[in-house]
N, C-alpha and C positions, 0 to 999 in steps of 0.2 A: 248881862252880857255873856257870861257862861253858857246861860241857855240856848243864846244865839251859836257860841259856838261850835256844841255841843251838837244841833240841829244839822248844822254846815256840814261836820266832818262823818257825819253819817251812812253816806254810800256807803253798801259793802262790796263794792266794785270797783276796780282801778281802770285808768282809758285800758283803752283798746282800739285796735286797728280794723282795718279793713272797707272793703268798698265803700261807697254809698252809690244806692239804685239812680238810674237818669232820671226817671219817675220824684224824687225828692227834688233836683233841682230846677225840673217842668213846674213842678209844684209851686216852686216860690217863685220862680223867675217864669220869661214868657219862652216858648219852647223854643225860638230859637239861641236867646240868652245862654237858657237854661244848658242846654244841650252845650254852648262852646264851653260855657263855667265847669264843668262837668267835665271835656275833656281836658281841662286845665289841670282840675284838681284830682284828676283818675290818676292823671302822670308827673303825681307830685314825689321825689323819694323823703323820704322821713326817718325819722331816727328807729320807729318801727318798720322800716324797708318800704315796700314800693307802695302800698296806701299810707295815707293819714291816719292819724288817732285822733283822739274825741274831745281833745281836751280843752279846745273853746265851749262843746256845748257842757262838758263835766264842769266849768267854772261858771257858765251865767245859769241852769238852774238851779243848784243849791241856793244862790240866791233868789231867785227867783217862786220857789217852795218857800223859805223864809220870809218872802214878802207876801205869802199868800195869792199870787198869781196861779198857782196849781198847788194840788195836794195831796201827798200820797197815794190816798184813797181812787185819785183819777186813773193811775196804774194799775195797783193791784186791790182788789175790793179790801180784805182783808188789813191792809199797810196803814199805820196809823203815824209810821216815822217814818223818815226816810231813810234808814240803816234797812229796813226792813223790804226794802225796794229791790228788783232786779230783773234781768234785761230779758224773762220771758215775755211773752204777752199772754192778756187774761182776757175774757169772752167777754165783750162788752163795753171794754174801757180803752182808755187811748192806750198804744204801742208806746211805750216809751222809751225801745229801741228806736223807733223810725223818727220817732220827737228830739232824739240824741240828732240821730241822723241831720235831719231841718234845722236843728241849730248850728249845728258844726257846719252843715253848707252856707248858711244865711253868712254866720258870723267870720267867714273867709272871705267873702266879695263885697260885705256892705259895708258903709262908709259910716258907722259906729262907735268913732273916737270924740267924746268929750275933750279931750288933752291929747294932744301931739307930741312925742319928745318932753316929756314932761319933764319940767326941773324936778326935784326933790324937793325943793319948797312946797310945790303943789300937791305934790305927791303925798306927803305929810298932812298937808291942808283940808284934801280931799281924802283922805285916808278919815282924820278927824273929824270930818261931815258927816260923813255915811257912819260911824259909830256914833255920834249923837245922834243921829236919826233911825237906831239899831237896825244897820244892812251891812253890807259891804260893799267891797269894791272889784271890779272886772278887770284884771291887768292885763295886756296885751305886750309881750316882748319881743320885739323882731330884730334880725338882719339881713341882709341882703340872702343869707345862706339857712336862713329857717325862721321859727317863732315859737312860740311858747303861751297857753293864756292859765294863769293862774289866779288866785281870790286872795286877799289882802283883808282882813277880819278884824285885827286887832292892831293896837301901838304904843310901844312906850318909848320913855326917854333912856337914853344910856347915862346912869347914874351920873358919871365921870364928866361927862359932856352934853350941854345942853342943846348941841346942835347934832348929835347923832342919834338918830331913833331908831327901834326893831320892830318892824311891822311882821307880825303873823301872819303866814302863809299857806291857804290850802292849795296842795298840789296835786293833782290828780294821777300823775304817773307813776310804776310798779315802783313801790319802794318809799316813794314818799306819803302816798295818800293818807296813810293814815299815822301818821308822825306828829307829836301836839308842837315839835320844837322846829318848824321851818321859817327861817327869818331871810326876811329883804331887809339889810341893812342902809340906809340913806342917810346921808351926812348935808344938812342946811347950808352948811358955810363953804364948804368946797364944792358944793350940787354936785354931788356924786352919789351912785349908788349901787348894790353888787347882792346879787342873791348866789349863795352857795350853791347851786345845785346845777349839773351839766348839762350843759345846754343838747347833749346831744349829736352839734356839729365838731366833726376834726377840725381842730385848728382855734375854735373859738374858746374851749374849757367853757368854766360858768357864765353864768348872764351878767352883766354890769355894764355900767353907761362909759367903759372904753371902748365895747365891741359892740351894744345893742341900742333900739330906742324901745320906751316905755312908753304906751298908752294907755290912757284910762277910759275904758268904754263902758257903754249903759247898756247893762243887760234888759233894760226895761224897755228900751228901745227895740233891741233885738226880739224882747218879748210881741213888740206889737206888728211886728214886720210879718212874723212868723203866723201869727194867729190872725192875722190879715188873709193870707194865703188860705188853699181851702183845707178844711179839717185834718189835724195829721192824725192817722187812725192804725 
């Protein structure tokens, strides 16, 4: 499991903001779709100001690399990890800026939730699956006044109590990305759950199931959406 995490927290780059081309979202969707999705998400404001950040596509491929879906190598010839990765482009191989780009569109508009409103039971359950099957898991946090999508890697029990668990956290934004100690804490018996880390919106402080809902979505799903579409290059 090490291994796996190790692999995960690898980017040496944190999200980032900024456009995405109407070209990406022609791409995936049909031009006229494409094009209103587009002016949806151009005039989204964010805790990065007036574009979005990256951090649906920064959370499903790390997994996504880990499951062997793509490989370093498909970026930069030379890249044999994924730490060793980054957001030039190289003669030959896919842009994995513009790959950033396609996921982050795709995973905004598609309907890619395994679990809605997840209890903590689930959450826990499913958290549990995907580390016996060495993956993880795709968290999606929203409220009506933003969202958040973060990786869920690891879990244990809280000594004390066998109905609170600390699920490990990758998180893609300046500051936390690369932190071994980000915990979503979830509690079985009261279904409740609360990840320290600012959500970014006034008014709401951190994520937790008094202010947000949690989904769990399938990066693999989104994998096949995207590469369904024509080549991202």
């Amino acid at each position: 499991m090490r291994t796996y995490v190790k692999r995960l927290k690898e980017f040496s780059f944190e999200n980032y903001s900024g456009r995405i081309g109407l070209d990406v979202f022609t791409e995936l969707y049909d031009p006229v779709a494409g094009t209103i999705l587009w002016l949806s998400f151009d005039d989204t404001e964010t805790l990065f100001g007036k574009y979005n950040g990256r951090c649906y596509a920064l959370g499903a491929l790390p997994i996504l690399l880990h499951e062997g879906n793509y490989t370093p190598s498909d970026f930069k010839p030379s890249a044999s990890h994924t730490f060793e990765l980054d957001k030039n482009d190289y003669p030959g191989k896919i842009s994995l800026r513009r790959l950033i780009d396609m996921y982050e569109a795709a995973g905004k508009f598609r309907d890619i939730g395994v679990t809605s409103n997840t209890t903590a039971r689930t959450l826990v359950n499913e958290v549990q699956r995907a580390i016996a099957a060495d993956t993880a898991v795709l968290l999606n946090i929203f409220h009506t006044n933003g969202g958040h999508a973060v990786v869920a890697y690891d879990i244990k029990p809280y000594v004390d109590d066998p109905n609170q668990y600390f699920i490990s956290i990758y998180d893609s934004n300046p500051g936390l990305y690369n932190k071994e100690d980000n915990y979503l804490v979830a509690n079985t018996l009261k279904d409740t759950w609360h990840y320290d880390a600012y959500s970014g919106v006034p008014g709401y402080g951190v994520w937790d199931s008094a202010n947000s809902e949690l989904e769990i979505d399938s990066a693999s799903y989104l994998y096949y959406f995207v590469e369904s579409a024509s080549p991202a290059s």
